[in-house]
C-alpha positions as CSV (number, residue, x, y, z in Angstrom):
1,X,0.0,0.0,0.0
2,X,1.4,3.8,-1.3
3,X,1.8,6.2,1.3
4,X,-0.8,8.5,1.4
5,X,-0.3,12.3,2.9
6,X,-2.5,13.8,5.9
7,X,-4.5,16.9,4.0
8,X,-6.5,17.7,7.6
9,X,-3.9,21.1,8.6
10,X,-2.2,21.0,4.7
11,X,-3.0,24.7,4.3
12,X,1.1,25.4,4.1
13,X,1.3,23.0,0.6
14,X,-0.6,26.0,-1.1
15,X,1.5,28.8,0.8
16,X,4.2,27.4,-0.4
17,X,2.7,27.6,-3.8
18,X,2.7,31.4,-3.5
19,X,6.1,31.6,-2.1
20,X,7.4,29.5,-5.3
21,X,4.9,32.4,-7.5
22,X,6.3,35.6,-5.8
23,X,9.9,34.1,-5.7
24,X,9.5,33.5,-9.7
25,X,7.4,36.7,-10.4
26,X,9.9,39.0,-12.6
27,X,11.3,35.6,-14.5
28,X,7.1,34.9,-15.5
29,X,6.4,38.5,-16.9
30,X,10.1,38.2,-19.0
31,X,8.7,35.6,-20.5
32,X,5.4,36.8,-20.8
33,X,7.1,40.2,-22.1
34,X,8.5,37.7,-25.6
35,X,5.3,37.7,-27.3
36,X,2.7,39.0,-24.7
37,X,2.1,42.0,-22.1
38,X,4.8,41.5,-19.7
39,X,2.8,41.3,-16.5
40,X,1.7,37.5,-16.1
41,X,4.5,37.5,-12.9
42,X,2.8,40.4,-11.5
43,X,-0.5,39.4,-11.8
44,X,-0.4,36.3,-10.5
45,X,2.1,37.3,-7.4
46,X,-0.9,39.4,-7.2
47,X,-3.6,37.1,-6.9
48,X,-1.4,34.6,-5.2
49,X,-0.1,37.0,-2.4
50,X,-3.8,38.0,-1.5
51,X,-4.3,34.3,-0.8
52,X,-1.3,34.0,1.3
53,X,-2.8,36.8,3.3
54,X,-5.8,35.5,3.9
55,X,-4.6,31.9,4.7
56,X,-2.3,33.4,7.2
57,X,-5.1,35.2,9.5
58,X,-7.0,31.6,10.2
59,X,-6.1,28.5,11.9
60,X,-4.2,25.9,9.4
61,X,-7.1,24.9,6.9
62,X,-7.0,21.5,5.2
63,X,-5.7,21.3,1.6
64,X,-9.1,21.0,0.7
65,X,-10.1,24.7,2.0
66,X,-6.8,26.3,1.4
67,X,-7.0,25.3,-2.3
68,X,-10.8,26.5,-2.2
69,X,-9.4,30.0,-0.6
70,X,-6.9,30.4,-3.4
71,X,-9.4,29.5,-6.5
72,X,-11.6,32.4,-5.4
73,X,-8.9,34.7,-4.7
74,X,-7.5,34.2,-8.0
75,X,-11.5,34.8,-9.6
76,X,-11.2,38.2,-7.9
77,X,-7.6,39.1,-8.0
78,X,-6.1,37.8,-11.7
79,X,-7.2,40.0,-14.6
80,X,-7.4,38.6,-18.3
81,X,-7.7,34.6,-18.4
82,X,-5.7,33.4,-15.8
83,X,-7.6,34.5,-13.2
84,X,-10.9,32.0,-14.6
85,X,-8.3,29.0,-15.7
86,X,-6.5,28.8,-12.7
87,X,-9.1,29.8,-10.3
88,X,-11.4,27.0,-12.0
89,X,-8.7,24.5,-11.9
90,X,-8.2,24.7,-8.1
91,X,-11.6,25.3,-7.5
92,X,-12.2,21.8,-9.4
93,X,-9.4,19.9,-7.4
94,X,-10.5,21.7,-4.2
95,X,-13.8,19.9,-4.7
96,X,-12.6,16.4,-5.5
97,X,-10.5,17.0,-2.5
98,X,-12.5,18.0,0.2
99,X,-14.2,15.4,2.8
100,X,-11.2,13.1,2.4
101,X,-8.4,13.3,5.6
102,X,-5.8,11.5,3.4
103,X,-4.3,12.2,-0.1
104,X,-3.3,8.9,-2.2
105,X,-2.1,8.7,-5.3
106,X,-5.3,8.0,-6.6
107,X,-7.3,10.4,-5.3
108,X,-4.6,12.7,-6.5
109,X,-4.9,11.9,-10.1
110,X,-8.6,12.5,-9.7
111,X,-7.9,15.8,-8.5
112,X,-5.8,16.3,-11.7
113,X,-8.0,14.8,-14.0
114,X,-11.3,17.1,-12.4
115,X,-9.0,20.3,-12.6
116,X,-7.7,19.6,-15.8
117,X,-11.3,19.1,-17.1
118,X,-12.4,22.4,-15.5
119,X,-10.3,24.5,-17.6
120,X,-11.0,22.4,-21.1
121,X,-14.9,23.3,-20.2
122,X,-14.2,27.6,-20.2
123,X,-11.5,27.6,-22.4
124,X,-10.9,25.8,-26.3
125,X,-6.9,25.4,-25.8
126,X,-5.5,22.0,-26.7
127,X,-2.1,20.2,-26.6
128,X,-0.3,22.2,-29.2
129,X,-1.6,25.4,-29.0
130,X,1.0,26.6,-26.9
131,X,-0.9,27.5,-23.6
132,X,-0.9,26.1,-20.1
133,X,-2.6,22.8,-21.3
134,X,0.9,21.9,-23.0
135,X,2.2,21.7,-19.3
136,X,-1.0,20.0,-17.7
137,X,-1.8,17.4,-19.9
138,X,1.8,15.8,-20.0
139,X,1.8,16.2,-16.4
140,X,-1.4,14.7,-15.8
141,X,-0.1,11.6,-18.3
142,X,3.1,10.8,-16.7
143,X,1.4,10.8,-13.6
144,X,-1.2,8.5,-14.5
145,X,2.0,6.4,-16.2
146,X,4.0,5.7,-13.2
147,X,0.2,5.3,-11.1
148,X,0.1,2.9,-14.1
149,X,3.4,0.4,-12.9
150,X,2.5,1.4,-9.4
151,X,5.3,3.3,-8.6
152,X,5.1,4.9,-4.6
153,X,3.2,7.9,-4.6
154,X,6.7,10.4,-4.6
155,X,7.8,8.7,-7.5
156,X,4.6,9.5,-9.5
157,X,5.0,12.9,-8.5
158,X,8.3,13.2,-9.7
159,X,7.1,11.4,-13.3
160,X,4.4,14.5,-12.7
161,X,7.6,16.9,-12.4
162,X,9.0,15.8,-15.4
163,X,5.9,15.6,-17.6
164,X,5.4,19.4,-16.7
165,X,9.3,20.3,-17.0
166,X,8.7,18.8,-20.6
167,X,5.9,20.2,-21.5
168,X,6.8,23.9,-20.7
169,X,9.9,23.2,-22.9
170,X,7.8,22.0,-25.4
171,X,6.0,26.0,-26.2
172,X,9.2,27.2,-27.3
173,X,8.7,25.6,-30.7
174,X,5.2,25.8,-30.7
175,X,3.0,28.8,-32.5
176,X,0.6,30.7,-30.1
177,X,-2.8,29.3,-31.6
178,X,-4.7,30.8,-28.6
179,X,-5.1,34.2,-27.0
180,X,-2.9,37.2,-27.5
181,X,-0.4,35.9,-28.8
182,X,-1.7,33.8,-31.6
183,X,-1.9,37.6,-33.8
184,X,1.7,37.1,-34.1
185,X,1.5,34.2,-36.3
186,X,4.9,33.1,-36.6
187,X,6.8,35.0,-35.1
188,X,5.1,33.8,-31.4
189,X,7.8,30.6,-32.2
190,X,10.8,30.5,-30.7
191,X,10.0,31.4,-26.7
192,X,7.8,30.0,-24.1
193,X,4.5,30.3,-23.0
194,X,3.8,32.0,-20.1
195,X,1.5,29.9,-18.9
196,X,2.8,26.9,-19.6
197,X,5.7,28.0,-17.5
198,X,3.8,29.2,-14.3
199,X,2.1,25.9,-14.3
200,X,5.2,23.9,-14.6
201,X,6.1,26.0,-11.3
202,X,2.5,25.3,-9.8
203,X,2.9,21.4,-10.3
204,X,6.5,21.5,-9.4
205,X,5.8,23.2,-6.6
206,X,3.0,20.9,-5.2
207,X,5.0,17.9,-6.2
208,X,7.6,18.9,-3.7
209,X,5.7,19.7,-1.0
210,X,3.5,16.7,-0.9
211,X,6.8,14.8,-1.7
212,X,7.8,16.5,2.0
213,X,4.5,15.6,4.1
214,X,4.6,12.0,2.8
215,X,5.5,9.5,5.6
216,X,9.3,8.1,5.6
């Protein structure tokens, strides 16, 4: 039997997410600067921070809540798209999270699969179209791999890891078919997607600390 990680005071796994946001903040609006408007670092340090705040002014909250704080906060706090995408993708996971004390690895991939499904429903990006979905859906699939030869839970996060690290690599040589960006044709090839790289941080992010609360 996998090891399975205690959610019930897990409210730290998602401050930690907006540490690794504000820490990566001027490095996500350089990117975004290539072929979009330069502030995807600020907003979301924006919308993350808020969350931070308010988490900090309650007693830990499970997973399950802190991840339900941070979906609405980024609703209110995250102009353009990223404020629905993300905020719906936590909200979703959020949802398949809460009532449960105990996070496996399969209740983990629902999560993923429920979040992931979320965004597809407001938004029409695919695999390919150089958005965030390049770094989810690889994610999602190397998870679901290792789950697959039954790897220990830290080791399907890590295949997780990987999947994401890929996937954000994989934009540079992609054209922007989606958003903003797609206007410049062409000439979006040749640098990342924003997105797709404040994602990669998201998972990596939640990788390792879930990696940390699992027992020894």
């Amino acid at each position: 039997m996998s090891a399975a990680f205690d959610m019930r005071e897990a409210g730290w796994v998602v401050q930690d997410l907006v540490a690794a946001i504000n820490e990566h903040r001027d490095y996500l609006s350089e990117v975004d600067g290539a072929i979009g408007d330069g502030d995807h670092g600020i907003n979301m340090s924006k919308g993350f921070s808020l969350c931070g705040e308010r988490l900090s002014q309650s007693p830990p909250p499970s997973l399950a809540a802190a991840l339900d704080t941070l979906s609405l906060t980024l609703m209110e706090g995250i102009g353009g798209s990223m404020g629905p995408l993300y905020g719906s993708f936590f909200l979703a996971m959020s949802t398949a999270l809460e009532g449960h004390p105990m996070l496996d690895r399969q209740l983990f991939l629902k999560a993923l699969d429920e979040g992931i499904a979320a965004v597809e429903a407001i938004g029409e990006a695919k695999v390919g179209d150089k958005t965030l979905m390049d770094t989810l859906i690889p994610a999602r699939d190397a998870f679901r791999l290792a789950l697959g030869r039954d790897l220990p839970f830290a080791a399907c996060l890590q295949a997780m890891q990987q999947g994401a690290a890929a996937g954000r690599d994989s934009t540079r040589a992609l054209q922007a078919r989606i958003g903003r960006a797609s206007r410049l044709g062409e000439r979006s090839i040749g640098v990342l997607d924003a997105g797709a790289c404040s994602c990669a941080l998201i998972l990596d992010s939640l990788a390792k600390s879930l990696q940390a609360g699992l027992p020894r």
